[in-house]
LUMLO-80754 format. One line per 4 residues: number of its first residue (from 0); for each residue z, x, y of N, C-alpha, C, O, CB. Coordinates in Angstrom, 3 decimals. Glycine has a CB too. Example, Ala and Ser with C-alpha at 12.3 -4.5 7.8 and 13.67 -1.06 7.14 Angstrom:
<recs>
0 = 7.800/13.190/-5.690/7.800/12.300/-4.500/7.800/13.200/-3.300/8.465/14.236/-3.319/9.046/11.308/-4.473  7.080/12.850/-2.250/7.140/13.670/-1.060/7.870/12.900/0.030/8.039/13.409/1.138/5.725/14.084/-0.598
</recs>
This chain:
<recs>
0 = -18.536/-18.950/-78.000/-17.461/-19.219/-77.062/-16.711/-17.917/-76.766/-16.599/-16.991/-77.569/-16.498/-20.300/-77.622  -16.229/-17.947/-75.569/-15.389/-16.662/-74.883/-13.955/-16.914/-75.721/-13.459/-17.988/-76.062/-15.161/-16.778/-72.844  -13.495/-15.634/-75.918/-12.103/-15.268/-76.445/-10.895/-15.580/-75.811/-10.782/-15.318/-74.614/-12.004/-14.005/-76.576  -9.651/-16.281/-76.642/-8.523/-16.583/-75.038/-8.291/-15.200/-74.561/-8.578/-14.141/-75.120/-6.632/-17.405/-75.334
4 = -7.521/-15.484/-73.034/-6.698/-14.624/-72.475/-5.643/-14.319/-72.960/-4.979/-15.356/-72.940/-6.459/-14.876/-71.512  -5.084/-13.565/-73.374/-3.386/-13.292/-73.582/-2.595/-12.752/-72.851/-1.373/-12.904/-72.826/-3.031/-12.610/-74.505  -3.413/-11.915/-72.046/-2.556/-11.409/-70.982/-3.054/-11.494/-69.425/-4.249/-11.216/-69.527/-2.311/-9.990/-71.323  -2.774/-11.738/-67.977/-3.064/-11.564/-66.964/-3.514/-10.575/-66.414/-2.754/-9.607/-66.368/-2.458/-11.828/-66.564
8 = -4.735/-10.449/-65.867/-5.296/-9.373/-65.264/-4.619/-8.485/-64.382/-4.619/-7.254/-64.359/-6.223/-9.768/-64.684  -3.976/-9.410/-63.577/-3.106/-9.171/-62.257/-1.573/-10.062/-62.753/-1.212/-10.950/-63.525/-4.056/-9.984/-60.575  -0.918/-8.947/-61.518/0.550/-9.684/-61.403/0.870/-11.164/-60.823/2.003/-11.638/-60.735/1.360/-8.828/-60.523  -0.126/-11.694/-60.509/-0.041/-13.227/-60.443/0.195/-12.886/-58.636/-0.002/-13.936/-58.024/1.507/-14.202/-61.611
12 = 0.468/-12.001/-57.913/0.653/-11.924/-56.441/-0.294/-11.644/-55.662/-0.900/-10.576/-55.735/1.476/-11.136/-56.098  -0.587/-12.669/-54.707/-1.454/-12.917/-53.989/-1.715/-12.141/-52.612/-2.764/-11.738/-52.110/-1.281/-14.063/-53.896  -0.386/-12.076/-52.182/-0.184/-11.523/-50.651/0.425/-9.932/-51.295/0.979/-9.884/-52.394/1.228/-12.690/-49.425  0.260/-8.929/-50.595/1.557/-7.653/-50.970/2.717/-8.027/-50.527/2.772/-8.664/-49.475/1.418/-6.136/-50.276
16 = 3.565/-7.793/-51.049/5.449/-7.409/-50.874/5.320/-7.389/-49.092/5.405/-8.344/-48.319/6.193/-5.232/-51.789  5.121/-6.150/-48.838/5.354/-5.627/-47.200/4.346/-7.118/-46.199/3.212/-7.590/-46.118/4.303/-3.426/-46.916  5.583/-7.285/-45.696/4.888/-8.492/-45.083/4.021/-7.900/-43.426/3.148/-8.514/-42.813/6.340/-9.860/-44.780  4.565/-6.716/-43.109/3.770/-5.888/-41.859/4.036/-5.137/-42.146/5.082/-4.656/-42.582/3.859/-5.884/-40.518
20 = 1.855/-4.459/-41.707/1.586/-3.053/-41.956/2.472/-2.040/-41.402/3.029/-2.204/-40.317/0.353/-2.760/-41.513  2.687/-0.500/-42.457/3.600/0.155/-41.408/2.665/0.479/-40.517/3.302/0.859/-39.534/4.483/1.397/-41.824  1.692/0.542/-40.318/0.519/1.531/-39.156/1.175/0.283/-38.090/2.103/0.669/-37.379/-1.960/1.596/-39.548  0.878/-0.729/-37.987/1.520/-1.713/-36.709/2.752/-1.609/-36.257/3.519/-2.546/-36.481/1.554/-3.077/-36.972
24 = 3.163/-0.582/-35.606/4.550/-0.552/-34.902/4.934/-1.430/-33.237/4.191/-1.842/-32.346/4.741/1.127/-34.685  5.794/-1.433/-33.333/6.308/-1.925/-31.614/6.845/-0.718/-30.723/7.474/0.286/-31.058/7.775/-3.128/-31.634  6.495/-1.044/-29.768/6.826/-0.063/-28.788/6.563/-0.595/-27.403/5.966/-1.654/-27.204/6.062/1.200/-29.027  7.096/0.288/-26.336/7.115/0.125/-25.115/6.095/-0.098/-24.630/5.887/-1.233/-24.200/7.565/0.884/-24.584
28 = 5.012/1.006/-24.521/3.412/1.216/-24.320/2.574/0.107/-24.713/1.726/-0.466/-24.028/2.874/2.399/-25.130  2.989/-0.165/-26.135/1.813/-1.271/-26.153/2.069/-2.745/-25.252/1.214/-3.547/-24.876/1.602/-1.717/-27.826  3.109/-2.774/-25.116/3.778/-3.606/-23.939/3.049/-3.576/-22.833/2.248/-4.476/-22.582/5.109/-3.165/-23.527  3.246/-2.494/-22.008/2.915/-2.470/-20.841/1.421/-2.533/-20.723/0.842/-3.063/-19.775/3.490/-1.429/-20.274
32 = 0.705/-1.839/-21.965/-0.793/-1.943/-21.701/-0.742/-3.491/-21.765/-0.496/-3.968/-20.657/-1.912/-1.117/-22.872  -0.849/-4.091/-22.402/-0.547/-5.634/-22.667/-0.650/-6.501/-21.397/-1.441/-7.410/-21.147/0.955/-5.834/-23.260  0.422/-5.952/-20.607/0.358/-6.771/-19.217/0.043/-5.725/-18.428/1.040/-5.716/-17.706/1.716/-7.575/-18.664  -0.695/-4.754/-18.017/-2.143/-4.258/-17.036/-3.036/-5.244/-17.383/-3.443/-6.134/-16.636/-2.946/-2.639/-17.381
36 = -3.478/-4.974/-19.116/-4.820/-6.255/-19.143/-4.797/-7.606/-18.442/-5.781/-8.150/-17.942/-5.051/-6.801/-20.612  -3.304/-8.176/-18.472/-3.478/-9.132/-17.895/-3.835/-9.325/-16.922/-4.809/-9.978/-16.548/-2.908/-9.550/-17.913  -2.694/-8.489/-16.093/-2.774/-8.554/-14.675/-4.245/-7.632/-14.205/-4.332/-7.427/-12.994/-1.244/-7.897/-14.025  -5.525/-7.007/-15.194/-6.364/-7.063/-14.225/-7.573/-8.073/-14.954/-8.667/-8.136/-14.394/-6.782/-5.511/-13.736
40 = -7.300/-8.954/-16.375/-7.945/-10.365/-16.092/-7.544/-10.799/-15.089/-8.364/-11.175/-14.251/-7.776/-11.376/-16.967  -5.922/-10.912/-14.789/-6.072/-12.420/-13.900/-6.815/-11.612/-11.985/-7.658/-12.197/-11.304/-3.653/-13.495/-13.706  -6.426/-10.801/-11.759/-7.100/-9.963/-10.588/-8.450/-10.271/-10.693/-8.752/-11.008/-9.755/-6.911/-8.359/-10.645  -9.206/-10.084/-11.269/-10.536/-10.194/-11.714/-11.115/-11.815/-11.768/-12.225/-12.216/-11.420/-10.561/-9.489/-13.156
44 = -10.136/-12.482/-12.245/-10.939/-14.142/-12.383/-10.654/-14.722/-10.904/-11.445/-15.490/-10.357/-10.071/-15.441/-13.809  -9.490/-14.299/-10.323/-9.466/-14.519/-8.588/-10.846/-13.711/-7.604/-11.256/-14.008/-6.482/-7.764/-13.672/-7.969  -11.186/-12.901/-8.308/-12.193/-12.201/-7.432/-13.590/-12.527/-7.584/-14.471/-12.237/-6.776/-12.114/-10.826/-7.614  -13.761/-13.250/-8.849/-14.883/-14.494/-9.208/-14.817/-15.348/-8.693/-15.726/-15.660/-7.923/-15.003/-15.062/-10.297
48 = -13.605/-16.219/-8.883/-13.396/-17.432/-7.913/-14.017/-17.358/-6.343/-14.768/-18.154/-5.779/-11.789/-17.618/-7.782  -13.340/-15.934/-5.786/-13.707/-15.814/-4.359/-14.717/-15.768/-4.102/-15.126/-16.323/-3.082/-13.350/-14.986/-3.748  -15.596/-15.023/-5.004/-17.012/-14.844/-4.721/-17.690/-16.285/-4.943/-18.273/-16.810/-3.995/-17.665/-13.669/-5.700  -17.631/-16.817/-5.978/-17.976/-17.964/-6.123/-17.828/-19.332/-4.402/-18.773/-19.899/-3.855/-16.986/-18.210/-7.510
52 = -16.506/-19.418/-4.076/-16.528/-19.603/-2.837/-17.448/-19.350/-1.863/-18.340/-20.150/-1.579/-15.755/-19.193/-2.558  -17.286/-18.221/-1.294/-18.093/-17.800/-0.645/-19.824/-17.715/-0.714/-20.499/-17.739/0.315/-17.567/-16.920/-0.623  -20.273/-17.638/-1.744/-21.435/-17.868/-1.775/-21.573/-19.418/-1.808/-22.726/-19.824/-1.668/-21.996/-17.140/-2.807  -20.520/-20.431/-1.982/-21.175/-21.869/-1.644/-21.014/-21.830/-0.449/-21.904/-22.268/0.280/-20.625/-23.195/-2.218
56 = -19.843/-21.298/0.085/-20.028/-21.437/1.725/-21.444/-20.925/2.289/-21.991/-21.328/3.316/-18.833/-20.499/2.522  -21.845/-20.098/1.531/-23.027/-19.654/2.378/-24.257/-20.491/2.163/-25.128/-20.693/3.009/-23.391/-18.193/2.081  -24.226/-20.997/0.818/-24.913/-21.992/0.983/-24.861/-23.228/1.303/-26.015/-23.656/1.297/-25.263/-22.022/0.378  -24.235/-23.915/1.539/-23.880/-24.590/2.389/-24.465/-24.718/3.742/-24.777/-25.872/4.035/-22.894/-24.335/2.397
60 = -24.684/-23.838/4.610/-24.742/-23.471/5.859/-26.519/-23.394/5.850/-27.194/-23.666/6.843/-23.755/-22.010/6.195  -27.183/-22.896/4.303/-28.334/-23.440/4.787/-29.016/-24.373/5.003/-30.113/-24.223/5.543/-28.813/-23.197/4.537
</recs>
């Protein structure tokens, strides 16, 4: 049979103390990149849509 434990390997803590990394900061920039992406998903899923349109219109017509 294995020997007891007497003492804990670890401090019993699961998560670290610092609840956010310091490398993850806030700032302005990451902001604004933030909403370009958006605004050129949403630019971009309108310009699918259109195309999409338009090629039923065209088929359509045959």
């Amino acid at each position: 049979m294995g020997a007891a434990v007497r003492e804990p390997s670890t401090t019993g803590l699961i998560r670290p103390q610092v609840r956010f990394p310091l490398i993850v900061r806030f700032n302005r920039t990451s902001l604004r990149e933030f909403a370009m992406a958006d605004l050129a998903f949403v630019l971009t899923t309108i310009a699918v849509f259109a195309l999409v349109v338009l090629v039923g219109k065209g088929v359509t017509k045959l």
